[in-house]
N, C-alpha and C positions, 0 to 999 in steps of 0.2 A: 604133093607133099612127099617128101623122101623120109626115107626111115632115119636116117640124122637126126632130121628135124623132132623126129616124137620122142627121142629115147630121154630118160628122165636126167634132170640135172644134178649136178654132186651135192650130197648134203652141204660143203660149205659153197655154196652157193646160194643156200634161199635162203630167205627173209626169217629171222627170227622173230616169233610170237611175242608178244609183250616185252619186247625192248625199248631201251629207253631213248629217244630219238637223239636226248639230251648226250648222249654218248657217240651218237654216231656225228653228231655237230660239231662241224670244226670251230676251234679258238674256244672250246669249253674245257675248265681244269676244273675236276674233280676237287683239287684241295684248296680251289678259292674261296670256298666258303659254302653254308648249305642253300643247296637247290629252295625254288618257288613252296615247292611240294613242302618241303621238312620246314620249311617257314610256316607253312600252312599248318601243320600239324602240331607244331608250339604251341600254337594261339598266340592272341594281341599279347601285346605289352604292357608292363604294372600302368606306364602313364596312359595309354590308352584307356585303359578299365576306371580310371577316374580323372574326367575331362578336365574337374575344377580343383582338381588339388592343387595348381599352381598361384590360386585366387583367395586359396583358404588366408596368407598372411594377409595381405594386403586388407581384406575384410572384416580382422581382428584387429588390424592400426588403425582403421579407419572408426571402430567402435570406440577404441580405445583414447581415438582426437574428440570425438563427440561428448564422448561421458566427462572429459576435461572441460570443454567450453560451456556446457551445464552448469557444470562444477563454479565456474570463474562468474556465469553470468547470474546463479544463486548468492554467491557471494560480494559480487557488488548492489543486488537489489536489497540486499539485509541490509548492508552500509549505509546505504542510501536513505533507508528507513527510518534506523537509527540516529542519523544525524539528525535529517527534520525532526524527528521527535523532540530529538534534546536542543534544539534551538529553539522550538515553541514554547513559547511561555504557558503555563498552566492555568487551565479554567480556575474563577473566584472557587467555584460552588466543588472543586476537586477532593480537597482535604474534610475529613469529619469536622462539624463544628461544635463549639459548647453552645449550652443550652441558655438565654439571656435570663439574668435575674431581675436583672435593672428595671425600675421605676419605665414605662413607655410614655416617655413626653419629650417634648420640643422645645429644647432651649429656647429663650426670648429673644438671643444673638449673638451669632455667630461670624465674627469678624466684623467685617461692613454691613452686614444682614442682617435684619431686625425683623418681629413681627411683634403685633400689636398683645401688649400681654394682659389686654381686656378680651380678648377673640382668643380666649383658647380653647381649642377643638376638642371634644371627648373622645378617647377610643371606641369605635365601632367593629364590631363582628362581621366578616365578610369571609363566607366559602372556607370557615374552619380559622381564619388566619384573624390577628386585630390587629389594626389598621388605623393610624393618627394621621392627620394633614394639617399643615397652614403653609398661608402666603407669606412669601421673607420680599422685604423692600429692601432698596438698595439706591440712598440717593434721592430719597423721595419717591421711588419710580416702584411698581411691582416688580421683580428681577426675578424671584424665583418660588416656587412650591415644593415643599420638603413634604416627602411623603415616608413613614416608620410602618414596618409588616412581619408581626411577627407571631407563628416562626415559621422560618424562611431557612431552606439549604440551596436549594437549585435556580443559581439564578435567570440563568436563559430561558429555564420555563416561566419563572417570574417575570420576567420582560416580554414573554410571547404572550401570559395571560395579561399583558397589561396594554397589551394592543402595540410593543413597540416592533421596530421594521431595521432592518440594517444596522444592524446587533453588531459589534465590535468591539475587543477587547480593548481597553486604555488605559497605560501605564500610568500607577500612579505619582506623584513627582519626588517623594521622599523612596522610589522604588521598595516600597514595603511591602506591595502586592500589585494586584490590577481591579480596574471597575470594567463593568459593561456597558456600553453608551449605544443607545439608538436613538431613533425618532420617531415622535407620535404622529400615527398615520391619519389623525384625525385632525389636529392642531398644528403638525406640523414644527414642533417643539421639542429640540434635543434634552433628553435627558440620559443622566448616570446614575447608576447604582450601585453600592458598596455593600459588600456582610459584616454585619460588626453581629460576632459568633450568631445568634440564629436568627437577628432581625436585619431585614433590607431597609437601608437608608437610600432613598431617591430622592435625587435633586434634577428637577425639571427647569429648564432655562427659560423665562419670560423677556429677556434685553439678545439673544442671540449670541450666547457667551459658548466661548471653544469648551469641546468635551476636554479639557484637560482642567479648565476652572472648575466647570460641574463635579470631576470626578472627582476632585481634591475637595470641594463644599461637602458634596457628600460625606468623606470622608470623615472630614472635623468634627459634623455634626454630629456623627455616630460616636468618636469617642468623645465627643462633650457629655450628648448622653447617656453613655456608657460608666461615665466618672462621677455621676451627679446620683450614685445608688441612693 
């Protein structure tokens, strides 16, 4: 080794300590923008720092469509409600009734229907209520059993305590009101009932007569005896 070789080299010559390599690297321009590093030392980005801020709208239209179809589908189940309501016709037994004063007896006859006015029935007490009955002919034939109950306001409980089954409302024919018509589960025997104010008029069918005859007999009878104070 010759003495050339060891003698020390010129300061601009060696390597500077803590340089920036990004300097010595060709096709690098300082004024293109900031370096990795001073990126680095910003920190993230406002959108960075909250991932879902872009999801906040979309989140509040989408409450904002739901609380609407609530809305629409509250509003046609009231509609709905309402009509059937006001299409149904109204239970006998709905409205307060007066109290009967009338005489409780059974015309001798009523249209075509007669009964025998040697056989008249006495009212009897039954379960707090009085209670008249006779058989009406029709024709010579037995056709019907008028039975008076009073007092009487509810008449479906009155028809369940009387043993009847498939209970139905039936328009009356002068549409003054309606009766309740079912059939006896034991006999087998349609009958109607009518409220003339606190007593139940039932007319029970013996010939197999439509609940619309029963319900109109009933009826008559009630205000025959109703008139006959």
């Amino acid at each position: 080794m010759t003495d050339h070789e060891n003698e020390p080299l010129p300061d601009e010559e060696r390597p500077r300590r803590g340089a920036d390599p990004a300097e010595d690297s060709p096709g690098t321009d300082p004024s293109s923008g900031p370096s990795a590093g001073q990126a680095a030392r910003r920190g993230p980005s406002r959108a960075a720092d909250d991932p879902h801020q872009d999801d906040r709208a979309p989140s509040h239209k989408v409450m904002a469509v739901g609380t609407i179809v609530v809305l629409v589908i509250a509003l046609v189940v009231g509609f709905a409600a309402y009509a059937i309501n006001s299409i149904q016709p109204s239970t006998p037994s709905a409205s307060p009734v007066a109290s009967s004063t009338w005489k409780l007896e059974l015309p001798v006859q009523i249209g075509d229907y007669t009964r025998d006015p040697n056989a008249a029935a006495s009212p009897s007490t039954q379960a707090g209520s009085t209670v008249i009955s006779a058989t009406y002919s029709k024709g010579g034939k037995d056709s019907a059993v008028i039975l008076m109950s009073r007092p009487q306001a509810d008449l479906k409980k009155f028809m369940s305590e009387a043993g009847m089954t498939s209970v139905t409302q039936q328009e009356l024919s002068d549409r003054s009101g309606t009766a309740l018509c079912g059939v006896d589960a034991d006999h087998n025997d349609t009958g109607c009932v009518v409220l003339q104010e606190s007593t139940a008029v039932l007319a029970m069918g013996l010939q197999d007569q439509s609940r619309q005859d029963l319900a109109d007999l009933a009826q008559q009878i009630g205000i025959q005896a109703a008139g006959s104070k």
